[in-house]
N, C-alpha and C positions, 0 to 999 in steps of 0.2 A: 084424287089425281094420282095418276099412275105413273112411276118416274121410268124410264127405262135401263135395266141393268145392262149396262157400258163398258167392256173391258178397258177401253180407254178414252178419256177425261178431256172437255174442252178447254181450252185457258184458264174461260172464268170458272172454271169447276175447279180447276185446279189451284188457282187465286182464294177462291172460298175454301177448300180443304185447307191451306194454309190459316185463314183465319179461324177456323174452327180446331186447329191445332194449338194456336197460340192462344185462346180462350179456355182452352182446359191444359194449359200450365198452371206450374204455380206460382201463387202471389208473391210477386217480387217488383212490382213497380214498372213503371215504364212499357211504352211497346204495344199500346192501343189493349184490346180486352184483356184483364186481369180474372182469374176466375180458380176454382179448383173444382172436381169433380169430391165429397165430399171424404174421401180419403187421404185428400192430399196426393193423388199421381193420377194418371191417365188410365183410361179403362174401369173396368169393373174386375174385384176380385171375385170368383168363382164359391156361391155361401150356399150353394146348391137351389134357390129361391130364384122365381123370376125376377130377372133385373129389367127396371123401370128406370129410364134418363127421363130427367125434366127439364128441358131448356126454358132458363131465364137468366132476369136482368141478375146483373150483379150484387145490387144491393138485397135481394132477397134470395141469395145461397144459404148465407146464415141459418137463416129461418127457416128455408123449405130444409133444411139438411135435421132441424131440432124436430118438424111436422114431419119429416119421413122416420123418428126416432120413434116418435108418438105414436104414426100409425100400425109398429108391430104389437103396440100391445091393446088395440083399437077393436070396436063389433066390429069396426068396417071388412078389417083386416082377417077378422077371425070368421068372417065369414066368406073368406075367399078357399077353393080348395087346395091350392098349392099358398106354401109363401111368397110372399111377394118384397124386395128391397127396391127403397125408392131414393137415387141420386141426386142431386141438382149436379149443373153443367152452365160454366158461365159464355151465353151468348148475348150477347146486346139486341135488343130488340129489333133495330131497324136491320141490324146483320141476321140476324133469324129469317126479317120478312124479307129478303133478298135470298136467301137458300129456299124459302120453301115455294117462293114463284119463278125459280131457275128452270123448271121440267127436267132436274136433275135428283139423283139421290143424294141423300144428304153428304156433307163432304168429308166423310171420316173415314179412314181406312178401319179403324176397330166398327164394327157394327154393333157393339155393344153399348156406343155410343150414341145412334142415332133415336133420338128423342118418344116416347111415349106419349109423353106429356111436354105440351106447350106453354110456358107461364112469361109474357112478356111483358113491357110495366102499363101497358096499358092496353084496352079492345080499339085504340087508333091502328093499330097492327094488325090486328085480326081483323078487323075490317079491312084493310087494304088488301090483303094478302087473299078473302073473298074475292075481290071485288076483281083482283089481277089475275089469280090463277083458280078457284074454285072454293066455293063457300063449303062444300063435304073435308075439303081438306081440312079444314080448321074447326070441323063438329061445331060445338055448340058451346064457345067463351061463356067462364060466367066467373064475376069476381068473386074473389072469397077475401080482400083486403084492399084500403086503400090509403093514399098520402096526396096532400095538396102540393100543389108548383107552388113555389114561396121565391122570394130573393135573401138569401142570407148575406146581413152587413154586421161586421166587426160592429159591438155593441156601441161603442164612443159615435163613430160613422150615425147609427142610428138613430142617433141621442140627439145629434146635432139637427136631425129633422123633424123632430120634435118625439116621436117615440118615446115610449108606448102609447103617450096618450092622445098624440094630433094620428090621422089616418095616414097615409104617406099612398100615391098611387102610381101608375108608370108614369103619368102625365109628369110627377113633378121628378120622375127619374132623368126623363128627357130633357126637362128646364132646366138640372143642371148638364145635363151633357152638352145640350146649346151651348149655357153661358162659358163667353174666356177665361171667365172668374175661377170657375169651379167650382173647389168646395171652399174659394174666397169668398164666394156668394153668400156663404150661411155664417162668414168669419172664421172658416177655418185656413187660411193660405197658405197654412204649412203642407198639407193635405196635397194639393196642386189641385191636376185634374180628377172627374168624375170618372170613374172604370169600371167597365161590366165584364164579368166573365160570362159565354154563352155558350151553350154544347152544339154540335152541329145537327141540324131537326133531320138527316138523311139517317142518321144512327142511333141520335139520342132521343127518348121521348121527352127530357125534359126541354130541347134545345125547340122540340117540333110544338110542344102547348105552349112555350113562351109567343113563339111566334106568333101564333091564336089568340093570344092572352094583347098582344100587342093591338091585333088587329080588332080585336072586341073595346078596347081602349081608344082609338083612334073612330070608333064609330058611332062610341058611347052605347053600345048595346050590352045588354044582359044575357042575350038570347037570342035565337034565331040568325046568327052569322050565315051569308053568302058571298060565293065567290067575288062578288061584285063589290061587296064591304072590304074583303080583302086588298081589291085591287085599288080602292081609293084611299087603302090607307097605306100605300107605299112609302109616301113622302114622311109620313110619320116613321114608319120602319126603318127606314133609311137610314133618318138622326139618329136615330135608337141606339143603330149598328154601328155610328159612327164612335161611342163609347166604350166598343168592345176591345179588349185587350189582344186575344187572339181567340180563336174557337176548337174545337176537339170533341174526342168520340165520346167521353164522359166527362163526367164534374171530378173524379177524382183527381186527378193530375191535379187542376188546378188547387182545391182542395188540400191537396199535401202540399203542393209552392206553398199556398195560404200559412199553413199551418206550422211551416219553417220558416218562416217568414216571423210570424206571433212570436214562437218559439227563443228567436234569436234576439227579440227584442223592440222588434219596427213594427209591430202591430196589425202589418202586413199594408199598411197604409198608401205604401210606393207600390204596392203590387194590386191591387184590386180593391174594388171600394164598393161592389155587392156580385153576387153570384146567383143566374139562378138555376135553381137547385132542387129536389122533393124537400120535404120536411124530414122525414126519414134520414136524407143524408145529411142535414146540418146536425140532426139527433146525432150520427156514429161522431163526424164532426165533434160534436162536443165533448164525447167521451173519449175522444183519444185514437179515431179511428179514420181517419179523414179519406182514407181511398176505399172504404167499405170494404174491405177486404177479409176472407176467412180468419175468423180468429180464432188459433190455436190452442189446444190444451196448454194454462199455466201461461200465455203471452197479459203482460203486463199493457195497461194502455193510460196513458198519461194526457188526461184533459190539457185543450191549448192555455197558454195563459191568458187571450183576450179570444172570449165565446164569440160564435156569431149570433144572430139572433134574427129571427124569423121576421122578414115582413113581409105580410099577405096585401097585398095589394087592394087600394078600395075598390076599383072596380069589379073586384072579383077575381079567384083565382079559377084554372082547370086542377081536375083532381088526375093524376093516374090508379085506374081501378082496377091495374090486376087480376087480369081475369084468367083463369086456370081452363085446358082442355084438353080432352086425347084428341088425336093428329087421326085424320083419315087417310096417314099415306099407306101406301103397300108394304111399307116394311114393319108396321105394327101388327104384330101377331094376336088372334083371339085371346089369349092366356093376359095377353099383354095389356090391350085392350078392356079385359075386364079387371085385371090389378089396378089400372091406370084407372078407370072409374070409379072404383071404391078409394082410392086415396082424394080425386077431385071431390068427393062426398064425403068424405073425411075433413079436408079442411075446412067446410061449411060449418062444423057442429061446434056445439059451446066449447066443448074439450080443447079442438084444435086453435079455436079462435082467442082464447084466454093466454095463446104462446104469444101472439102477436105483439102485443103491445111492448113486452120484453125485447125488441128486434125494432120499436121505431115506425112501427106501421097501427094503424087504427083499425079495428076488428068492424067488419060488419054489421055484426050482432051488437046493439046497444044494449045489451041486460051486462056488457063484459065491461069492466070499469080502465079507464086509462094507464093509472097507476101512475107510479112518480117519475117516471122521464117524461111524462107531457105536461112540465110546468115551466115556470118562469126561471128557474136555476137551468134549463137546458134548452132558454130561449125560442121555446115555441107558447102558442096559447092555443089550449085544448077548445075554449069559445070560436078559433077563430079557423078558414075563412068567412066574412062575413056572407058573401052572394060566392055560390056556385055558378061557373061558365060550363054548359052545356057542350059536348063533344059537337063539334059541325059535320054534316055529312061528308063523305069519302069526295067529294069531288073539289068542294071550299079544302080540305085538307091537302090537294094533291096544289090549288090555286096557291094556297100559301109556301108550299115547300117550293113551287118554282120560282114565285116571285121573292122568295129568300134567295134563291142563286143569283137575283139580279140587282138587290140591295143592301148585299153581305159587304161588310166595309173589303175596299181592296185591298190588293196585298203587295209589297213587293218583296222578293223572293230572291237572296241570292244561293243558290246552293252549292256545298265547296266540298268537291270530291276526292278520298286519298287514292292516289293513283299508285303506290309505292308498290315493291315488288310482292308482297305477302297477299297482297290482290290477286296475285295469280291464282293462289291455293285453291285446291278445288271444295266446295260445299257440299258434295253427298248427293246431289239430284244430275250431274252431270255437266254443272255449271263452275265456274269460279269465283271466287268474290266479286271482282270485274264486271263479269258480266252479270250478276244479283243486281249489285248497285246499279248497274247501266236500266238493266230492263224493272226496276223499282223505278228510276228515275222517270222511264219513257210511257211507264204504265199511268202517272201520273198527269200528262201535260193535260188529257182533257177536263182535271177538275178546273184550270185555271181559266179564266173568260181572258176575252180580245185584250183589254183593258186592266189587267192585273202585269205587275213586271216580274219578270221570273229571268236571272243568269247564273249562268254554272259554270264554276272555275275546277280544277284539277288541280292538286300538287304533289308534287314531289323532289327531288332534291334533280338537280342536272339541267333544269330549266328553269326560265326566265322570260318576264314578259313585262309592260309597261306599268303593270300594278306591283312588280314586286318579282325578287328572288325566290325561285320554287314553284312560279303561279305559270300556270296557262288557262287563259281564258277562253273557252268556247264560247260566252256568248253577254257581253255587256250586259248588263240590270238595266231592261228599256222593256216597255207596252209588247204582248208577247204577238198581238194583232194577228196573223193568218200564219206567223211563223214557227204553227207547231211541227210540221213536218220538218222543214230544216233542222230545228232543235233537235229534233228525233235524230238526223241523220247525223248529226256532230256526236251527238252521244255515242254513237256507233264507234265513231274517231275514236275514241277511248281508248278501245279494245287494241290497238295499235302503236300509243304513245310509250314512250320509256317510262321505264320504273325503277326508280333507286329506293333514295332515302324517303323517311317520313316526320318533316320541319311541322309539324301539325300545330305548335304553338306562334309560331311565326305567320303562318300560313292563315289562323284565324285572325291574331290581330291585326294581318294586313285584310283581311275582310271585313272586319268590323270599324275600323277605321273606315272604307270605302265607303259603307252601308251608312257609316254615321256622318256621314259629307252631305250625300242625300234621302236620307231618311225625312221622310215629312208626315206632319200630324195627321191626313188623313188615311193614314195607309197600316196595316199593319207589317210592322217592316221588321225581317227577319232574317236569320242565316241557317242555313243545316246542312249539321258536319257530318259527314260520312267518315268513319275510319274505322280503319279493323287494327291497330296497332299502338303500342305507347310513342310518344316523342321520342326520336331519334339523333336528329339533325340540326333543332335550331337555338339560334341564339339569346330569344327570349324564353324565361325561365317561368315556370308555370305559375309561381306567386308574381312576378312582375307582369303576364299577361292579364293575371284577377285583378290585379290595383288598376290597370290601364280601363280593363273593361268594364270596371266597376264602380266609375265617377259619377255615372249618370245614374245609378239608378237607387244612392240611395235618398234613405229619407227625408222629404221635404227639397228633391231635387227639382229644379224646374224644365227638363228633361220633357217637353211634349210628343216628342219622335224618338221613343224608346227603342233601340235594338236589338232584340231577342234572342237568344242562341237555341237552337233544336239540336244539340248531339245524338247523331244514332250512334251507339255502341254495338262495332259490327263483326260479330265474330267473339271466341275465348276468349283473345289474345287484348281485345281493347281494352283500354286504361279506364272503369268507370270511374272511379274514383276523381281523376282530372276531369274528364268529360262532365262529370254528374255539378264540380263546383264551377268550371264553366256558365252552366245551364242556370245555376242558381243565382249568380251573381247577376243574370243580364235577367232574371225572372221569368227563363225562357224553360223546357220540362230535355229529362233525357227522355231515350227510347233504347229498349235493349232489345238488340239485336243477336246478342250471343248464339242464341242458335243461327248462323247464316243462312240455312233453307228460308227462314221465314224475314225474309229482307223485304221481297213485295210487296208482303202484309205491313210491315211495320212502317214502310218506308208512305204508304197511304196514310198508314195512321196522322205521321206528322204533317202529314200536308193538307191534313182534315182543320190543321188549327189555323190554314190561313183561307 
């Protein structure tokens, strides 16, 4: 596929060049893809050798970063006539398959960036990405590694369902999501309810074979799934969805909640009660690494205090198999193109496949032994899963990602915008804070369906409305039904309102209060704060805000319409530190925003979790 060279950029191009900017930052938490290019900064430094990008999932930078170490001193390697240095570059899979069937180039201003090599976590992507824009473009996938989908439960959690030695399978996930009891069911009532965390299947691969995994379950098949299996098992899916806590672009986020959560003493027990997840990431998970992120020369990593531990599901799990390939677009060069083949035939051989296991992943090659992070001390079981679910054709897969958009538990949404004067400031692309937030905001309304509630308040100091001092409300927390356009046009209003101070403590707990009035069990019900600055204005004090907001969520609370806090941190100038204990207290995640250009992108991120 031939993209055409553009002096200037669609929206979504330019949408996508944001996300492919914030994906090769560095690992710092928050803010939808986390990744580094394998130097730690952007670009390639200039080592005289052809440079080779390899876009992949996150959890496997590590790895391809220790396999591109390998391959210089490799025949693969030594048989090439120029050098060759091979990169990784963190994109998320299903964000990959959305660039490379744009009929755009890719969206990086450095071209040094744009990818040789394609490693997504699984051939559900390269299938698609055939199937929508050209099967040459994506050559010829072939795995060199792979990880089963598992659900990781806090060990105790586990225990209680009879693990290790009764099977546990979604069937009896769902019985307790049904039952009012919860985990009273099995005599745990401290516990409360049952809670899934899920990835969203538009981005994540693990979020997209759960779904599969569910519908293989509700059919009782091993094998052979069709769309039509899919569609009769909505009602099962449904329930499923009703256990989810909130959703998002990857497992880490949740992950890190989890793991400060552990950390701090609760076991994480009020926050989530299974995750699913590859086996790979419960593996970094256990040793101290819970957002999979680049680890540093000399970074120290500190195992949780309560593991999770792997359950493979009896009905069978999907594997992600990782399959590695040079890209047929026009912007891979011959030189490039044959570097990029001898590293994809590089990882194939004993040599490369003996790094694997070290990193969390299972080698293809069975003559290459596990080694000791695939045992019982780091809660997975190298026997297990016991039945393989076979990938379903490209078309049952596209059945199930829509019929996810129609049985994803709902949401209700209030979103609460700083409107203060420091909004003005301009961002560097021509915009203002203002206006980031505004068109972040409006770029979002079409993920929400008819039937989800979504309102958006503003504050700042000098105004006043029936909710409260500082608040103006554009648009009550009610069914968002046909009224995306008007939404769209109040947000506009924005751009017009007074700006003073910034009450931003005051201003949440009169939010959270609201949300927690009507907040109800079937919904995931949330807040996200927008601000680019610290508290200025108000009366509540930021430890009297945490005590207020944080009755409900500790342990053993009975708390079934939990309130969530999403902070985006927007701009230098935001307070993460308040924002970040906010977030934690209500078991909600932040997002940094600190670079303002990338508001769009981040501001989709968190709205991927409802």
């Amino acid at each position: 596929m031939s993209a055409p060279r553009t002096a200037r950029r669609t929206p979504a191009a330019l949408a996508m060049a944001a996300i492919v900017a914030l994906a090769l930052t560095a690992c710092t938490g928050g803010g939808g893809e986390q990744g580094t290019t394998s130097d730690g900064g952007q670009g390639f430094p200039d080592d005289g050798c052809t440079h080779i990008a390899v876009a992949t999932s996150s959890e496997k930078v590590n790895m391809l970063d220790e396999l591109a170490k390998a391959f210089k001193d490799s025949p693969e390697h030594e048989g090439l006539e120029t050098c060759a240095t091979v990169r990784p570059t963190n994109v998320s899979s299903g964000n990959a398959t959305r660039f490379l069937t744009s009929g755009e180039d890719w969206p990086s201003d450095d071209t040094s960036l744009w990818p040789t090599l394609w490693s997504p976590a699984s051939t559900v992507w390269t299938d698609r990405v055939a199937a929508a824009a050209s099967p040459s473009l994506v050559g010829e996938p072939k795995s060199f590694t792979r990880t089963p989908v598992v659900f990781g439960m806090p060990e105790p959690m586990a225990t209680a369902l009879g693990w290790p030695n009764a099977p546990i399978s979604i069937s009896d996930l769902e019985t307790l999501c049904q039952d009012p009891a919860g985990w009273g069911s099995v005599g745990k009532d401290i516990w409360g309810a049952f809670k899934i965390s899920k990835t969203n299947p538009n981005t994540s691969t693990t979020g997209l074979s759960t779904i599969l995994m569910q519908s293989y379950e509700a059919t009782g098949k091993a094998e052979g799934l069709t769309s039509a299996d899919v569609e009769a098992s909505a009602d099962f899916s449904r329930v499923f969805e009703e256990c989810v806590i909130h959703y998002g672009d990857t497992t880490g986020n949740v992950l890190s909640t989890l793991y400060d959560e552990t950390q701090n003493g609760s076991n994480g027990s009020a926050y989530v009660s299974a995750v699913a997840l590859e086996e790979t990431s419960l593996l970094n998970y256990n040793q101290g690494n819970p957002d999979s992120h680049t680890v540093q020369p000399g970074e120290t990593l500190t195992p949780p205090k309560t593991k999770l531990v792997a359950v493979y599901p009896e009905g069978g799990s999907m594997w992600s198999d990782n399959p590695i390939t040079v890209l047929g677009a026009d912007w891979v060069t011959a030189e490039q193109r044959t570097a990029g083949e001898a590293f994809a035939e590089f990882v194939q051989t004993t040599a490369a496949q003996k790094i694997l296991p070290d990193y969390g992943f299972r080698p293809l090659d069975e003559s290459v032994p596990l080694g000791d992070l695939f045992t019982a001390k780091f809660g997975v079981d190298p026997a297990q899963p016991a039945v393989t679910l076979p990938k379903p054709e490209v078309d049952v897969i596209s059945t199930a990602i829509d019929q996810w958009t129609q049985v994803r538990k709902p949401s209700s949404v209030l979103e609460l915008i700083d409107i203060s004067g420091s909004m003005d400031d301009p961002i560097g692309d021509g915009r203002s804070r203002l206006d980031g937030a505004i068109e972040g905001a409006q770029s979002t309304l079409n993920h929400f369906r008819s039937t989800d509630e979504i309102g958006v308040w503003a504050f700042t100091t000098g105004i006043s409305s029936d909710e409260g001092e500082g608040i103006q409300v554009l648009r009550d927390v009610t069914a968002l039904g046909s009224d995306g356009e008007k939404l769209d046009s109040s947000l506009d209003d924005l751009r017009y309102a007074q700006r003073n101070g910034t009450p931003l403590y005051d201003s949440v707990l009169l939010a959270y209060e609201a949300m927690s009035e009507r907040a109800e069990p079937g919904r995931i019900n949330a807040i996200v704060v927008l601000s680019d600055g610290e508290d200025t204005d108000s009366s509540t004090s930021l430890d009297s805000l945490i005590a207020k907001i944080g009755k409900s969520t500790k342990e053993g609370g009975d708390d079934d319409a939990p309130v969530r806090i999403f902070p985006i941190a927007y701009g230098e100038g935001a307070d993460t530190s308040a924002l970040q204990r906010i977030a934690d207290v209500t078991g909600g995640q932040l997002f940094d925003a600190s670079d303002a250009e990338r508001i769009d992108l981040v501001f989709a991120s968190v709205i991927n979790n409802f």
